[in-house]
N, C-alpha and C positions, 0 to 999 in steps of 0.2 A: 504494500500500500504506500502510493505518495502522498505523505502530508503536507499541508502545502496552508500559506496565509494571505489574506490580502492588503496590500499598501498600497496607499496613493501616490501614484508620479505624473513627472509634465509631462505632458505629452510633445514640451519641447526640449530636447534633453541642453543640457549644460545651462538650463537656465536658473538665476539664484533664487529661490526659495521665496523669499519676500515679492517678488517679481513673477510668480508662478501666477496664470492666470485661467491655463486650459489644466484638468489632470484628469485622470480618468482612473479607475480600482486596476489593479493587474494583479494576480495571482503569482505568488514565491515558493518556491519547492524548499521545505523544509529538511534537510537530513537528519535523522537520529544518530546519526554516528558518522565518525570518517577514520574509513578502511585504511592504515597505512599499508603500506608492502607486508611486513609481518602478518597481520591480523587476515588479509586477503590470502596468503598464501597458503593459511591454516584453514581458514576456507575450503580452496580448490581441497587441498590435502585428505578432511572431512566428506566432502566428496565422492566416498569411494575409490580416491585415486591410487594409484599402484608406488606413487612416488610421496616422498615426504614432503613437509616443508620448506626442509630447507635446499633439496632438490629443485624442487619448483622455483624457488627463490632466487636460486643460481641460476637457471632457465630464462627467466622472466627480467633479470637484471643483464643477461647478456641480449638476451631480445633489447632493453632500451639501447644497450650501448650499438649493436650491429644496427636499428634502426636509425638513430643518428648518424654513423656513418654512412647509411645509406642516402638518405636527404641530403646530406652535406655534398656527397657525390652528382647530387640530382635527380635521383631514381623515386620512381612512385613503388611503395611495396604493397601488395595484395596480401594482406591474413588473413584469410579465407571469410567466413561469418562475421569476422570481427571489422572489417571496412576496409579502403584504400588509404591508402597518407602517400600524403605528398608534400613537395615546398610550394608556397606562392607570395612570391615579392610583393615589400610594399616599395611605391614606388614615388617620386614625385615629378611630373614631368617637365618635359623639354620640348622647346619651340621647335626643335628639328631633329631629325634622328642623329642625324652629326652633333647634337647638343649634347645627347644622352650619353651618359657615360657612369661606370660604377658608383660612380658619388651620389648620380641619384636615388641609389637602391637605399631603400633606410633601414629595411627591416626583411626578415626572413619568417617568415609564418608557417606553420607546419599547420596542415588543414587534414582532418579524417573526414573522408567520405563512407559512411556508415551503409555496412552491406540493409539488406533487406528484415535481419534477424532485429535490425538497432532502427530501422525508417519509420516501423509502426506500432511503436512501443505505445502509442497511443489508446488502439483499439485494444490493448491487455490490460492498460491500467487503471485498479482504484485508486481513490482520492479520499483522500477525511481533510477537513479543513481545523484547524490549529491556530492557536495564536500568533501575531509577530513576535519573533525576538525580542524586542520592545518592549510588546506589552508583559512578555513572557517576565521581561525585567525590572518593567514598572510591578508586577505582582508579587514580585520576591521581595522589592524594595516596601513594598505595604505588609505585608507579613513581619519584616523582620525590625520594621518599626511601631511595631503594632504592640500590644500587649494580649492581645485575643485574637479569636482572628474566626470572632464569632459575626457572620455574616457576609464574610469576603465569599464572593464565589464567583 
């Protein structure tokens, strides 16, 4: 299940706050937790899998470093289910192609194109709806200045 909350934003981005004049509710996905390397590899491992963690872990740590090398080279890599990556430059342009030259490149963006198993994760997902962060910490902040906390709910 995605839990997920809703906050107000502008609907013109970078604009300041006190100046906001359009905004509309948009919906934030909530995580209960974040999987680092470890805790995911004990995961996979749990799984049924034939390999341990820290198998996997060595696996999965050469996979980043051979996929950087690969980008770096230029190469798009296919992991089958798991999507395409690629590089795609930022860039900033020039009045003529004789203009352009490496200095324009600013930035190097590694982009996944998500196979089909990750395009329609839509049509499988539930949703509960949660509070903001925020409020999550506006309500700790009343409880723990609170002496009761008879009728907070």
């Amino acid at each position: 299940m995605i839990k997920y909350s809703i906050v107000i934003k502008s609907t013109k981005p970078g604009t300041k706050k006190e100046l906001i004049q359009e905004t509309k509710a948009y919906g934030v996905a909530q995580a209960d937790e974040i999987l680092d390397l470890d805790k995911f590899c004990q995961h996979i491992a749990d799984h049924n899998s034939p390999f341990s963690k820290g198998t996997i872990k060595g696996i999965l740590t050469d996979a980043v470093s051979c996929l950087r090398e690969q980008m770096l080279a230029g190469n798009k890599v296919k992991l089958g289910d798991l999507g395409d990556f690629h590089v795609e430059l930022d860039t900033e342009g020039a009045v003529t192609t004789d203009d352009f030259s490496t200095n324009n490149i600013k930035d190097v963006n590694i982009r996944w194109t998500p196979s089909s198993k990750f395009k329609h994760l839509r049509q499988e997902a539930t949703f509960q709806l949660v509070p903001s962060r925020s409020a999550q910490a506006d309500a700790i902040e009343v409880v723990r200045n609170t002496d009761t906390i008879h009728g907070l709910e």
